[in-house]
ZAKE-102699 format. One record per residue (C-alpha): residue in one letter; y, x, z; residue number from 1. Coordinates in nm, 2 decimals. Layout:
<sites>
SITE,A,Y,X,Z,NUM .
...
</sites>
This chain:
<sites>
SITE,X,0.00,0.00,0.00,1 .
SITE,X,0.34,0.11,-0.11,2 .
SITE,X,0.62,0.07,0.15,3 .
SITE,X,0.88,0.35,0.01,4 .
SITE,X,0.92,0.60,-0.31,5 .
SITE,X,1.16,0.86,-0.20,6 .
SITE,X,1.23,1.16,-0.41,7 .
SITE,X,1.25,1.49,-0.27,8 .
SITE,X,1.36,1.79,-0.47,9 .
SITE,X,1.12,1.81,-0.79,10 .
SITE,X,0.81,1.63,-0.56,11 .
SITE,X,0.72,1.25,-0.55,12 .
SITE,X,0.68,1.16,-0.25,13 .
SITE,X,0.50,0.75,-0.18,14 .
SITE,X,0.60,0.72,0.20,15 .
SITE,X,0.36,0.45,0.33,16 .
SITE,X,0.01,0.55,0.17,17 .
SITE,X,-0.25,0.53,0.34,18 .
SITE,X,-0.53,0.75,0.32,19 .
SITE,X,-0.69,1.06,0.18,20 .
SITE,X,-0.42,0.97,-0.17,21 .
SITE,X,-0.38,1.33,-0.30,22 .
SITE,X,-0.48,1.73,-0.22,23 .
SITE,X,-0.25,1.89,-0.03,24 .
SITE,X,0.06,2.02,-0.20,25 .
SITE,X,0.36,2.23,-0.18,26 .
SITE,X,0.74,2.27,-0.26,27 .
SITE,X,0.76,2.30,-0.59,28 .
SITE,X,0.46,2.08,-0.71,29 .
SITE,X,0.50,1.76,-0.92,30 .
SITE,X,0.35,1.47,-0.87,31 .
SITE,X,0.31,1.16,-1.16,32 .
SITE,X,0.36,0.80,-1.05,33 .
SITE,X,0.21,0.56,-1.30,34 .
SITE,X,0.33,0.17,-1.25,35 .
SITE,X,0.18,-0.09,-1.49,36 .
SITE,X,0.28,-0.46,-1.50,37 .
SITE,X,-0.05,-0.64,-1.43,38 .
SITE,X,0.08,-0.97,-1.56,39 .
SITE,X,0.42,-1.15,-1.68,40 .
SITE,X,0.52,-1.47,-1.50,41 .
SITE,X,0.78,-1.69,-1.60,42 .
SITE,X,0.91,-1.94,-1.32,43 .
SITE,X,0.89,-2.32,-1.50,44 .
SITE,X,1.18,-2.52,-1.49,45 .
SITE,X,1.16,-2.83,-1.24,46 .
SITE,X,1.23,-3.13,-1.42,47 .
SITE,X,1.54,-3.32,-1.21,48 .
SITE,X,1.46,-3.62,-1.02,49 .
SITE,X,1.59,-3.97,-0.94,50 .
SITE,X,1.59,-3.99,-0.53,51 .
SITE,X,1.71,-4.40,-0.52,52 .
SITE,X,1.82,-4.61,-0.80,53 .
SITE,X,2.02,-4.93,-0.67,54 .
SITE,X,2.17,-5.25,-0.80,55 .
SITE,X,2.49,-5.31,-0.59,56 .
SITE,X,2.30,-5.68,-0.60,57 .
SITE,X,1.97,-5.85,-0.60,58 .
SITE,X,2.10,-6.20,-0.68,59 .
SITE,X,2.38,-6.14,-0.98,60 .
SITE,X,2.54,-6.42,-1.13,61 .
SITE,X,2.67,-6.51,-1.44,62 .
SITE,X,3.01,-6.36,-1.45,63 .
SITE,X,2.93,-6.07,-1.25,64 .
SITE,X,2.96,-5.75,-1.31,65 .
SITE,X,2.69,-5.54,-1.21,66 .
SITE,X,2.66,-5.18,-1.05,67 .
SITE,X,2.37,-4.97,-1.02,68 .
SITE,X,2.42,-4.65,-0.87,69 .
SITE,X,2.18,-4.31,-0.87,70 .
SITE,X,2.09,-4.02,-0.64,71 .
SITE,X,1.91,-3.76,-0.80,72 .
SITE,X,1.83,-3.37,-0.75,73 .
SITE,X,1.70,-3.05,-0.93,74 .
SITE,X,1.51,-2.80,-0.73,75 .
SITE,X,1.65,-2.50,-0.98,76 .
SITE,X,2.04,-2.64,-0.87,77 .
SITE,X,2.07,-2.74,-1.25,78 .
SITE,X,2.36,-2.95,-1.36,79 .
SITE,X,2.27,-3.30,-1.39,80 .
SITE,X,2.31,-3.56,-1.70,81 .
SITE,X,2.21,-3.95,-1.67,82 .
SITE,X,2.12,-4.16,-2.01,83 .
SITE,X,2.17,-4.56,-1.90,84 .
SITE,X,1.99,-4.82,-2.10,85 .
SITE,X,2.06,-5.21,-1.97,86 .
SITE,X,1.84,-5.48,-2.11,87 .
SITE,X,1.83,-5.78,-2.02,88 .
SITE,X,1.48,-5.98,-2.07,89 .
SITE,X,1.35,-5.66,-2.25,90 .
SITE,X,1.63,-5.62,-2.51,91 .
SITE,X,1.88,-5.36,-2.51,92 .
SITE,X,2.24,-5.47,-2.44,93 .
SITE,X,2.42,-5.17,-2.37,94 .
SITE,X,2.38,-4.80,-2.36,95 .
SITE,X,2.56,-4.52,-2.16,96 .
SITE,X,2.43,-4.16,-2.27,97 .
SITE,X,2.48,-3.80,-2.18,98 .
SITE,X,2.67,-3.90,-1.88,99 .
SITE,X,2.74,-3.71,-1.55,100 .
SITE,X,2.84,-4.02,-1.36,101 .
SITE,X,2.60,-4.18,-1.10,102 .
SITE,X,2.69,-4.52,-1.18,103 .
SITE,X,2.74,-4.74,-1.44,104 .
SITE,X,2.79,-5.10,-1.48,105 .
SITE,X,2.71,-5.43,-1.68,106 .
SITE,X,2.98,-5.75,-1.73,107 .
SITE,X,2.73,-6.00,-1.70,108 .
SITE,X,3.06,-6.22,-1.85,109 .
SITE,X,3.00,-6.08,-2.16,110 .
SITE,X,2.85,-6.30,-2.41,111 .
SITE,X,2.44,-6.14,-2.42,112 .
SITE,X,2.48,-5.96,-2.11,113 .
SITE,X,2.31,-6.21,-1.86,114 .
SITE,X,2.28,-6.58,-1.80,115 .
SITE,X,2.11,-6.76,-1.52,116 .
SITE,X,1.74,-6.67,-1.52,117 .
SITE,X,1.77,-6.41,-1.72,118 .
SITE,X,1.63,-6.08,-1.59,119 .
SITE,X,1.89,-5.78,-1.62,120 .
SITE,X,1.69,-5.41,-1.58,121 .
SITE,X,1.90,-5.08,-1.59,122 .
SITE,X,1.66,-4.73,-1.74,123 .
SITE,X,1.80,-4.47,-1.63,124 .
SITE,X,1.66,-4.10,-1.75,125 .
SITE,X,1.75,-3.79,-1.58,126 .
SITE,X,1.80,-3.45,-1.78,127 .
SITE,X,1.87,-3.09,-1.67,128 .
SITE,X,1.98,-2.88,-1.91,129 .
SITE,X,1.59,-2.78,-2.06,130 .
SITE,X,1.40,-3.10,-1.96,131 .
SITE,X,1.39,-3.48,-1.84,132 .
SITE,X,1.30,-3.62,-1.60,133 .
SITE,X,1.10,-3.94,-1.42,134 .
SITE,X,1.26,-4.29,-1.49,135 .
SITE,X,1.40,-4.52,-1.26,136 .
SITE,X,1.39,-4.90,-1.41,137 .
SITE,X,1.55,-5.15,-1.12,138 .
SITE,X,1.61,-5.51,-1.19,139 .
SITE,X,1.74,-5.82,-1.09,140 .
SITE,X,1.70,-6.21,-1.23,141 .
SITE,X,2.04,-6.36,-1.28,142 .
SITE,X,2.09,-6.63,-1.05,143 .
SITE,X,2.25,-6.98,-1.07,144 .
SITE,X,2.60,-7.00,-1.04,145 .
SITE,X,2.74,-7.25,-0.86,146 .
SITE,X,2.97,-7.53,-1.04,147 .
SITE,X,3.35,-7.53,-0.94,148 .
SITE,X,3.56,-7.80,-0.98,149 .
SITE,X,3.94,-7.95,-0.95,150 .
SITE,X,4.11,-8.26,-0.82,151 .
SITE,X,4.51,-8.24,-0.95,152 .
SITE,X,4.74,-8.25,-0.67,153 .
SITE,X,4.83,-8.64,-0.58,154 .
SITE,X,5.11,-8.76,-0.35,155 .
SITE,X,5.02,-9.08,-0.26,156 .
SITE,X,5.16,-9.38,-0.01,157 .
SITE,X,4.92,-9.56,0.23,158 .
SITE,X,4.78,-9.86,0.00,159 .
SITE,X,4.84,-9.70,-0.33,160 .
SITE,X,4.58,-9.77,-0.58,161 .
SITE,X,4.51,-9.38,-0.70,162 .
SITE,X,4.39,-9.22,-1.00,163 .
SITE,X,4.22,-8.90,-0.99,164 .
SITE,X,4.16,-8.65,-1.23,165 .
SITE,X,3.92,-8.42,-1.14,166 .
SITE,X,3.81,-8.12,-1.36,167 .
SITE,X,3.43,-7.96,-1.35,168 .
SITE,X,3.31,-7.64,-1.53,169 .
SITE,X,2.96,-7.44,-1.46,170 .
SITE,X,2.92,-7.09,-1.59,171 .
SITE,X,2.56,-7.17,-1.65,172 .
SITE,X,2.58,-7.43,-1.86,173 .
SITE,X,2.44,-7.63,-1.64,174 .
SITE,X,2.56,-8.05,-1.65,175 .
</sites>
């Protein structure tokens, strides 16, 4: 074993050896140290990897707009890129690539984007700079949304017959 290679005047000397290593030998004397490389090994790259993928809600509705945010890590301290892919009920609806950011959103409000029942995923695909890695795919089903609805403002005197007008919209469609 090996623990030191010191040089002294024209002599090798391998401080550490152990052992009958070499005859005796004198000032003046060389000595050849041969190292060969037994075997090359190149360290892999880790892929990077998605610690928690989150929805900001489990129940969206209709005219929402929805927020999913990432942790993620890389054992070799690489930089970090995200690739977002919403669908909703399997179809792709929007796309955010090549991004750095750890969230991302979708306007449900937007015609496509989500209605109630619908079921709204996020995919979202880590990269390092050589390599991707693992998917995270969370989800949510739209929910209903309730109706609202309007009654115009009315001044009225005790025993008045009154007329209301009252105006009713739902973002579902729903009647």
């Amino acid at each position: 074993m090996f623990s030191q290679l010191s040089r002294i005047g024209k002599l090798m000397y391998i401080g550490g050896a152990h052992g009958n290593t070499s005859p005796p030998r004198k000032r003046g004397d060389f000595a050849r140290l041969t190292i060969e490389r037994l075997e090359d090994r190149v360290v892999p790259n880790a892929a990077p990897m998605i610690n928690s993928a989150m929805l900001d809600s489990f129940s969206p509705k209709t005219n929402d707009i929805l927020t999913v945010t990432v942790s993620a890590s890389d054992s070799d301290s690489d930089a970090i890129t995200f690739d977002y892919v919403w669908k909703v009920n399997g179809n792709t609806v929007k796309s955010t690539l090549a991004t750095s950011s750890t969230s991302d959103t979708l306007d449900l409000s937007q015609s496509g984007n989500g209605n109630k029942n619908d079921y709204v995923s996020v995919v979202i695909t880590p990269y390092d700079p050589y390599t991707s890695g693992m998917t995270a795919n969370p989800g949510a089903t739209v929910a209903n949304t309730a109706p609202t609805f309007s009654i115009s403002n009315q001044e009225n005197l005790r025993g008045d017959v009154v007329a209301l007008q009252v105006n009713a919209s739902d973002a579902d469609g729903d009647t």
